[in-house]
SEFIZA-3560 file (N, C-alpha, C; in Angstrom, 3 decimals):
REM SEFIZA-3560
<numar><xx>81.085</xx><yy>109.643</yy><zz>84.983</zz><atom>N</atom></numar>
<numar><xx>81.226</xx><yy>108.287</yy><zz>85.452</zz><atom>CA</atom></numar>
<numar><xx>80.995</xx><yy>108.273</yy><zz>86.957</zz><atom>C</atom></numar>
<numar><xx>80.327</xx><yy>107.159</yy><zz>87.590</zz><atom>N</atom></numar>
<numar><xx>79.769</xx><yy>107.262</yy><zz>88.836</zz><atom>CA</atom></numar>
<numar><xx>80.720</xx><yy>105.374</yy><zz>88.901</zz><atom>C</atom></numar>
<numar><xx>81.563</xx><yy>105.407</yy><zz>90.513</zz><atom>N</atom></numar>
<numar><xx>81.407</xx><yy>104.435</yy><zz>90.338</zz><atom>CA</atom></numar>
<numar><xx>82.453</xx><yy>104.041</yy><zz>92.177</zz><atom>C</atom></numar>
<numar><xx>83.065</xx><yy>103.229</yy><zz>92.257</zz><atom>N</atom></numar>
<numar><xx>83.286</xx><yy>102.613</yy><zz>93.645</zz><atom>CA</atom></numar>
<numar><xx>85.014</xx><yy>102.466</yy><zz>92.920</zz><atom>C</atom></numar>
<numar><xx>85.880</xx><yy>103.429</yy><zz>94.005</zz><atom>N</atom></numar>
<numar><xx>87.405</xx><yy>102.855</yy><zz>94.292</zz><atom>CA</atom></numar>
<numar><xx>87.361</xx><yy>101.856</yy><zz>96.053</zz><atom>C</atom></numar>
<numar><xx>88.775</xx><yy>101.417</yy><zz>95.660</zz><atom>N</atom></numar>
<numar><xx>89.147</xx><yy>100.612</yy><zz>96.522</zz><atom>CA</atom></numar>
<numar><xx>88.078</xx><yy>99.569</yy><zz>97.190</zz><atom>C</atom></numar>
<numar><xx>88.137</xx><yy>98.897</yy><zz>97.969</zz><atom>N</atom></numar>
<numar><xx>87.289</xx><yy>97.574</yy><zz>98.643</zz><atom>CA</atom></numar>
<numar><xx>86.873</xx><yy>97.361</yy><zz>99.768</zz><atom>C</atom></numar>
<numar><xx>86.176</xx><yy>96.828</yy><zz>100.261</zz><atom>N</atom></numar>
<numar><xx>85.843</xx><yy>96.383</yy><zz>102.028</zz><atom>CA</atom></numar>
<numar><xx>85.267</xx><yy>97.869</yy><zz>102.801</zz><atom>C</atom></numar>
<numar><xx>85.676</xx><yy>98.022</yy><zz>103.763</zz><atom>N</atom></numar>
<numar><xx>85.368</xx><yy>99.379</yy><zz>104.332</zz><atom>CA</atom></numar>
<numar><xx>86.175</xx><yy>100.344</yy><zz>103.943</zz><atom>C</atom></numar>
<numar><xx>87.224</xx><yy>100.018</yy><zz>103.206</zz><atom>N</atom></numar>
<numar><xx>87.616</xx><yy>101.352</yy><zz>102.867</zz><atom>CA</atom></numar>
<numar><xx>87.176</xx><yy>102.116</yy><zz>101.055</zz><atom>C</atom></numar>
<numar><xx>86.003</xx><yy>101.635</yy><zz>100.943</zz><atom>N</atom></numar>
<numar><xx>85.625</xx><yy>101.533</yy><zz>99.506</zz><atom>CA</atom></numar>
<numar><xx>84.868</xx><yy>103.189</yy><zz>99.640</zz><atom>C</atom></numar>
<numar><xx>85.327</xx><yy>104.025</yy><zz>98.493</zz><atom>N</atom></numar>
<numar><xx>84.777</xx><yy>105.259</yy><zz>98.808</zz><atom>CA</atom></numar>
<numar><xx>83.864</xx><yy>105.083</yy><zz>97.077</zz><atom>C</atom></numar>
<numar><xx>82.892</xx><yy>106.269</yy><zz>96.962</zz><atom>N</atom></numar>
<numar><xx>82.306</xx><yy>106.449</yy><zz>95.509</zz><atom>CA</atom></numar>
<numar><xx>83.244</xx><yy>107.243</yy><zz>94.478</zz><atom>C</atom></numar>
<numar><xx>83.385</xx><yy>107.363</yy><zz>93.726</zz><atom>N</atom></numar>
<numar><xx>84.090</xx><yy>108.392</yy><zz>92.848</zz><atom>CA</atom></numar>
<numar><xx>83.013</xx><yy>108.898</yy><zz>91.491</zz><atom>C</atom></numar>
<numar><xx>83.427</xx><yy>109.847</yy><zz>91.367</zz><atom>N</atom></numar>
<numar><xx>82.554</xx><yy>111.157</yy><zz>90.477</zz><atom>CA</atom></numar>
<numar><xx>83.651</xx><yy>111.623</yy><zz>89.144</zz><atom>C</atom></numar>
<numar><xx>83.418</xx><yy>111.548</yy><zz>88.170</zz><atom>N</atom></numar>
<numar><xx>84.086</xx><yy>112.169</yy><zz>87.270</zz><atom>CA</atom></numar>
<numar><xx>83.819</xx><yy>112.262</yy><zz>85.860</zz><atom>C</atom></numar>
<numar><xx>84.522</xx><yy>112.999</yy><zz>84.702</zz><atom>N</atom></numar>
<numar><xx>84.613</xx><yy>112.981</yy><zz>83.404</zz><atom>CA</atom></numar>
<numar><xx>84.959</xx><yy>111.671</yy><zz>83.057</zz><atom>C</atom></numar>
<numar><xx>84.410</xx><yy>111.211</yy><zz>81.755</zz><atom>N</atom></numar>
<numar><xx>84.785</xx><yy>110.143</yy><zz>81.705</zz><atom>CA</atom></numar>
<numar><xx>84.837</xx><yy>109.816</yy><zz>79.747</zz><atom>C</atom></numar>
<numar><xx>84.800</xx><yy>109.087</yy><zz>79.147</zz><atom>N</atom></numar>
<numar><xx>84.555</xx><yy>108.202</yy><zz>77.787</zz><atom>CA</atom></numar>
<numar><xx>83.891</xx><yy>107.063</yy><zz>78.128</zz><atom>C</atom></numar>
<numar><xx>83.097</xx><yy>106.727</yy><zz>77.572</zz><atom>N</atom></numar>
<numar><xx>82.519</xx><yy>105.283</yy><zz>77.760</zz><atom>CA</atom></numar>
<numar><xx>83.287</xx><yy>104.204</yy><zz>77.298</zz><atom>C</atom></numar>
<numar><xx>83.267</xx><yy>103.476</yy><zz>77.849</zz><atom>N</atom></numar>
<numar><xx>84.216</xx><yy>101.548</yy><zz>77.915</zz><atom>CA</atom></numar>
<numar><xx>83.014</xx><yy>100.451</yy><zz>77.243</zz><atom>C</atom></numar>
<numar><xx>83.556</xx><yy>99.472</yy><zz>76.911</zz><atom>N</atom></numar>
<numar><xx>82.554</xx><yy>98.470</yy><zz>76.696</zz><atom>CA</atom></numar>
<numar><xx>82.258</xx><yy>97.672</yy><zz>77.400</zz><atom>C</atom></numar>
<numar><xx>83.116</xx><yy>97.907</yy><zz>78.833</zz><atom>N</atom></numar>
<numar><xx>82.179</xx><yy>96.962</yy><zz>80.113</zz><atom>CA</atom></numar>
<numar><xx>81.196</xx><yy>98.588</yy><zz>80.686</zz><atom>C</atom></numar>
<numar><xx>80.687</xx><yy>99.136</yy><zz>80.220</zz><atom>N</atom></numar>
<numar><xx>80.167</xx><yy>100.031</yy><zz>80.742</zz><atom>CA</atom></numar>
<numar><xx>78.691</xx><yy>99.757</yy><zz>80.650</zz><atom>C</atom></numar>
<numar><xx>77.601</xx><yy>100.107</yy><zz>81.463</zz><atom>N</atom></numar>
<numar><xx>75.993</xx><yy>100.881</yy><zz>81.057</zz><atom>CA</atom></numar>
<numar><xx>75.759</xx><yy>101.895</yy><zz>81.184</zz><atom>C</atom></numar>
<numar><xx>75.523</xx><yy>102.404</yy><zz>79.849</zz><atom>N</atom></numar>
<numar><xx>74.862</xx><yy>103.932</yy><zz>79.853</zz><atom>CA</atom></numar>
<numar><xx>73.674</xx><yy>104.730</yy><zz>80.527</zz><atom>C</atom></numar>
<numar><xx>73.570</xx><yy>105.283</yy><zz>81.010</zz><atom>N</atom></numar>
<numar><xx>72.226</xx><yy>105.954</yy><zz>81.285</zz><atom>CA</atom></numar>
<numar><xx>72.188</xx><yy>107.221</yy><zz>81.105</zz><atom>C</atom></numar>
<numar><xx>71.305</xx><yy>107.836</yy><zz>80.433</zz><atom>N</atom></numar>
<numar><xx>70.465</xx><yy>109.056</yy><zz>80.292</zz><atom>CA</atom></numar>
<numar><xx>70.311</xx><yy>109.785</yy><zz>81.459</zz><atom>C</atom></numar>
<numar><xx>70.551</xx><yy>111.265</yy><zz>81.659</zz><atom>N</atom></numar>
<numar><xx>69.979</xx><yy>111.464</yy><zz>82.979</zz><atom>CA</atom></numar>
<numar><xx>70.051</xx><yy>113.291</yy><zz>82.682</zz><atom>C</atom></numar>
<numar><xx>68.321</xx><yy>113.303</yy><zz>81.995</zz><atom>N</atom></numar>
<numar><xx>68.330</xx><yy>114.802</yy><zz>81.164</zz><atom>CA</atom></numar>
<numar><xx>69.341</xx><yy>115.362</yy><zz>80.555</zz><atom>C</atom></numar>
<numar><xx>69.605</xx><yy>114.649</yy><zz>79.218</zz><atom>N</atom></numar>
<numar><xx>70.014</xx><yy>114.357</yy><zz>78.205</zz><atom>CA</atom></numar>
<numar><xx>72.212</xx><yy>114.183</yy><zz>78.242</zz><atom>C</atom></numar>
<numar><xx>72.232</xx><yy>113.438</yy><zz>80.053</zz><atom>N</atom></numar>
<numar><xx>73.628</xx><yy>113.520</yy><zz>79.929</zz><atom>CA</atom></numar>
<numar><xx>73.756</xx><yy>112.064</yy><zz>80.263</zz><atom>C</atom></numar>
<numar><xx>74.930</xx><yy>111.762</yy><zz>79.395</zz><atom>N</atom></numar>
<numar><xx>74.996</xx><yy>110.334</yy><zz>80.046</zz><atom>CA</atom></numar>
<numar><xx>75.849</xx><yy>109.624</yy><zz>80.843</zz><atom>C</atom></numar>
<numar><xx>75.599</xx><yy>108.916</yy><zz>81.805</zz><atom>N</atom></numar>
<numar><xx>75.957</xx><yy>108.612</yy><zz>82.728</zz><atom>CA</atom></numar>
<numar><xx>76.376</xx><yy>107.158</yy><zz>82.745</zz><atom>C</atom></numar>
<numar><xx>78.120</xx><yy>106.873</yy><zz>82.978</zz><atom>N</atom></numar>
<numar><xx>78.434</xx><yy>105.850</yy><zz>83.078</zz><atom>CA</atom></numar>
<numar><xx>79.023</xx><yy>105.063</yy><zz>83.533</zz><atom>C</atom></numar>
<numar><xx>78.746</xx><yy>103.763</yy><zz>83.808</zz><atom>N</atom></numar>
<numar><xx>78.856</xx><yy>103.265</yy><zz>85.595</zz><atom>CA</atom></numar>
<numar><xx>79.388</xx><yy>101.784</yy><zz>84.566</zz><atom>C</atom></numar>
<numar><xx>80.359</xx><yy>101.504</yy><zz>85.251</zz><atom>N</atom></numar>
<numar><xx>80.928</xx><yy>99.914</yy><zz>84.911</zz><atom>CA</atom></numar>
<numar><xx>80.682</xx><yy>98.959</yy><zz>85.218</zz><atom>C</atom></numar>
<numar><xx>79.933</xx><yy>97.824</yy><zz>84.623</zz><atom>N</atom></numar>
<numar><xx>79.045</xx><yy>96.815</yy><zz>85.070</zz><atom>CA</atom></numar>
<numar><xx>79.730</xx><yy>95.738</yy><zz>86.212</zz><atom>C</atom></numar>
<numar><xx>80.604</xx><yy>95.942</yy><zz>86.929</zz><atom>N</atom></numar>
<numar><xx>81.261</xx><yy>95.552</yy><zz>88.077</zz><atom>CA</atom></numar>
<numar><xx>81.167</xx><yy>96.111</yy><zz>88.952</zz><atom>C</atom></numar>
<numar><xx>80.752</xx><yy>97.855</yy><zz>88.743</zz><atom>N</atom></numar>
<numar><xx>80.280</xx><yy>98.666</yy><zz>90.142</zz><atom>CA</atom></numar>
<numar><xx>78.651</xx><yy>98.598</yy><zz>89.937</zz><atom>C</atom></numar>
<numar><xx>77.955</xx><yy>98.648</yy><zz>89.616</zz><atom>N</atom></numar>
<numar><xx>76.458</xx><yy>98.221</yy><zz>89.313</zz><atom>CA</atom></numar>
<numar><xx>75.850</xx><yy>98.349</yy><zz>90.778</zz><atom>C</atom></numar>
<numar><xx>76.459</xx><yy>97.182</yy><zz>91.300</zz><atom>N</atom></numar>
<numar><xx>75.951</xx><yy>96.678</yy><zz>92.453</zz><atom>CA</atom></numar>
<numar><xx>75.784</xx><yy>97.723</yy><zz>93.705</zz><atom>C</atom></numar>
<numar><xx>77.059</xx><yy>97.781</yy><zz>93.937</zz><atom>N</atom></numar>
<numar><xx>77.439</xx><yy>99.201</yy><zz>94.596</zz><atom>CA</atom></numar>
<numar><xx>76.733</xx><yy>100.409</yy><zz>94.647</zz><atom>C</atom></numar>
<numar><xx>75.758</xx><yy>100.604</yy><zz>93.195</zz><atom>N</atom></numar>
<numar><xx>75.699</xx><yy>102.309</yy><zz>93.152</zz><atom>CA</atom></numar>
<numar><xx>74.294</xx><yy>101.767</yy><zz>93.028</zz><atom>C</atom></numar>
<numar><xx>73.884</xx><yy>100.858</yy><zz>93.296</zz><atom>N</atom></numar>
<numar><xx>71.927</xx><yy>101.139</yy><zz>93.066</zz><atom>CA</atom></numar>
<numar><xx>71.452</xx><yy>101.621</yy><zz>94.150</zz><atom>C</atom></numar>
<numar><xx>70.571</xx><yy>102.235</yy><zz>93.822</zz><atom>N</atom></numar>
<numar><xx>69.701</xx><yy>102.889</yy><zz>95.339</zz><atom>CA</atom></numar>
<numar><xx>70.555</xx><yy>104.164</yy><zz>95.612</zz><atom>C</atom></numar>
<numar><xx>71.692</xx><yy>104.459</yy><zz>95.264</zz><atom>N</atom></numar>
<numar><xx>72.021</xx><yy>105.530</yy><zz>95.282</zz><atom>CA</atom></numar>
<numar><xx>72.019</xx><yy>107.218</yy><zz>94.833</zz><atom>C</atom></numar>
<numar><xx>71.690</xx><yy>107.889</yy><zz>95.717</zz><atom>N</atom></numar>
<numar><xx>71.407</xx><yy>109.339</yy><zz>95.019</zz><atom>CA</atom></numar>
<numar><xx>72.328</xx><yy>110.368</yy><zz>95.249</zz><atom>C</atom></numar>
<numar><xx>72.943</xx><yy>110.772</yy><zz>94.234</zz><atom>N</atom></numar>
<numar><xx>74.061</xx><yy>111.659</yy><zz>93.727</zz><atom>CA</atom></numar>
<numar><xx>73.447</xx><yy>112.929</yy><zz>94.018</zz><atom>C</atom></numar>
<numar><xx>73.666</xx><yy>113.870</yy><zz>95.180</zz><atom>N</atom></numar>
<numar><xx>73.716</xx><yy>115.076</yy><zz>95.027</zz><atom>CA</atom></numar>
<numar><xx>74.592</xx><yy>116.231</yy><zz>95.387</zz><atom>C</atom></numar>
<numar><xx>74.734</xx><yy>117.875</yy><zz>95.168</zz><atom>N</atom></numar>
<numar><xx>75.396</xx><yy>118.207</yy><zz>95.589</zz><atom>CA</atom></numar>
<numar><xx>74.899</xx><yy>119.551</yy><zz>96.516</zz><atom>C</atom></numar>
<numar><xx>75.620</xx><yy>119.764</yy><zz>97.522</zz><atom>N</atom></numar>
<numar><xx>75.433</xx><yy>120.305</yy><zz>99.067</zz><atom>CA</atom></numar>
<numar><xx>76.240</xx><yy>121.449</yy><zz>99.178</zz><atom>C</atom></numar>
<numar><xx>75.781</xx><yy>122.708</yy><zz>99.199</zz><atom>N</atom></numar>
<numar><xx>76.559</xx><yy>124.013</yy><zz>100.340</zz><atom>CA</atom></numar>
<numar><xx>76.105</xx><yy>123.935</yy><zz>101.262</zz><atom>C</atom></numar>
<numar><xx>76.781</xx><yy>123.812</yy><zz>102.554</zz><atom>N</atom></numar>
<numar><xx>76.446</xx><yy>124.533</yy><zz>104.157</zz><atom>CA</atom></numar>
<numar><xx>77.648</xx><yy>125.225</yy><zz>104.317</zz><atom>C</atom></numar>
<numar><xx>77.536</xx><yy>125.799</yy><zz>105.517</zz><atom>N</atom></numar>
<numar><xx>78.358</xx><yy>126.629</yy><zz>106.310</zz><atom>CA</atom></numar>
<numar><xx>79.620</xx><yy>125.764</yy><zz>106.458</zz><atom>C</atom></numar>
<numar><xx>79.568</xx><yy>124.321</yy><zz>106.466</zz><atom>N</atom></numar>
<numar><xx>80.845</xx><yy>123.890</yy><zz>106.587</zz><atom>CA</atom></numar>
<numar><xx>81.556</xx><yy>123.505</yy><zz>105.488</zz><atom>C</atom></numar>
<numar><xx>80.703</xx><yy>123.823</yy><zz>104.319</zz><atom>N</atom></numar>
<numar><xx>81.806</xx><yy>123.171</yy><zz>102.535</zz><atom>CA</atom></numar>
<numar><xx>80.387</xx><yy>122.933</yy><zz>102.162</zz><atom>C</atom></numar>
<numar><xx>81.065</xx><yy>122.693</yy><zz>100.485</zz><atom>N</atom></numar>
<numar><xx>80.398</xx><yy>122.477</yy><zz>99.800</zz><atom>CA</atom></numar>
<numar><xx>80.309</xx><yy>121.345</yy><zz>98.806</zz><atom>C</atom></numar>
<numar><xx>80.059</xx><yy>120.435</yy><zz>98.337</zz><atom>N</atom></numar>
<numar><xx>79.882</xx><yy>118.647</yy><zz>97.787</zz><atom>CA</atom></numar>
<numar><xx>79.053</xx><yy>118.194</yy><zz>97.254</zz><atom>C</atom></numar>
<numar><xx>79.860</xx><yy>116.978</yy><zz>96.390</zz><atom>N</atom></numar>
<numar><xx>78.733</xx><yy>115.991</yy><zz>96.409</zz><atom>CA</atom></numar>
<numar><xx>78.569</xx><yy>115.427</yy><zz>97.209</zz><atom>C</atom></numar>
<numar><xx>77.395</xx><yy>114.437</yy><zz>97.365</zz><atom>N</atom></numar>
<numar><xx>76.896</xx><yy>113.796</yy><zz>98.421</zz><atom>CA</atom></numar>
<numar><xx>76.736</xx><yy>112.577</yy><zz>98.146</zz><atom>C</atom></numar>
<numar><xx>76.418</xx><yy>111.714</yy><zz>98.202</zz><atom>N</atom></numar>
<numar><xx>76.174</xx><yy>110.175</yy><zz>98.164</zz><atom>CA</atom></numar>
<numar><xx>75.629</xx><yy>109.474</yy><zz>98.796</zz><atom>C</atom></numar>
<numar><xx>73.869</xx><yy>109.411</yy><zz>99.112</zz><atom>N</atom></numar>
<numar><xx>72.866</xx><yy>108.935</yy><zz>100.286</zz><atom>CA</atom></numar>
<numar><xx>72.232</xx><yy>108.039</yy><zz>99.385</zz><atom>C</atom></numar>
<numar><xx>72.236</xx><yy>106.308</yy><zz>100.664</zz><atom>N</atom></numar>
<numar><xx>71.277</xx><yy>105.455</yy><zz>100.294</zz><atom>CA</atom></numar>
<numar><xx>70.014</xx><yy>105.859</yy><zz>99.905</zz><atom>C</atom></numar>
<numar><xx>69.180</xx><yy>105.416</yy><zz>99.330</zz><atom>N</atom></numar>
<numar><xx>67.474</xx><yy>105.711</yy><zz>99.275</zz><atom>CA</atom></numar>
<numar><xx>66.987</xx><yy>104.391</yy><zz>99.297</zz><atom>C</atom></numar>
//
């Protein structure tokens, strides 16, 4: 599940295991599916989920495109 806690500027992304809901949309994403709640929609388009080691830690990431 990909999706937006809290509101305004203090609104962060969140990443996790999940079950699918029926306010949900599914997506495919090489053969896993991915699901985002049609109230965060908005929030997560244009967004690209990746994850990062450097020397200072290691993450996901979360960059506009």
């Amino acid at each position: 599940r990909i999706g937006v806690r809290g509101g305004g500027c203090g609104a962060t992304f969140m990443l996790g295991f999940d079950k699918e809901k029926t306010t949900d949309e599914v997506y495919m994403l090489q053969s896993v599916p991915v699901y985002i709640d049609k109230k965060h929609l908005m929030y997560v388009i244009d967004i690209q989920v990746d994850f990062e080691e450097t020397q200072e830690g290691r993450g996901f990431t979360f960059t506009k495109v």
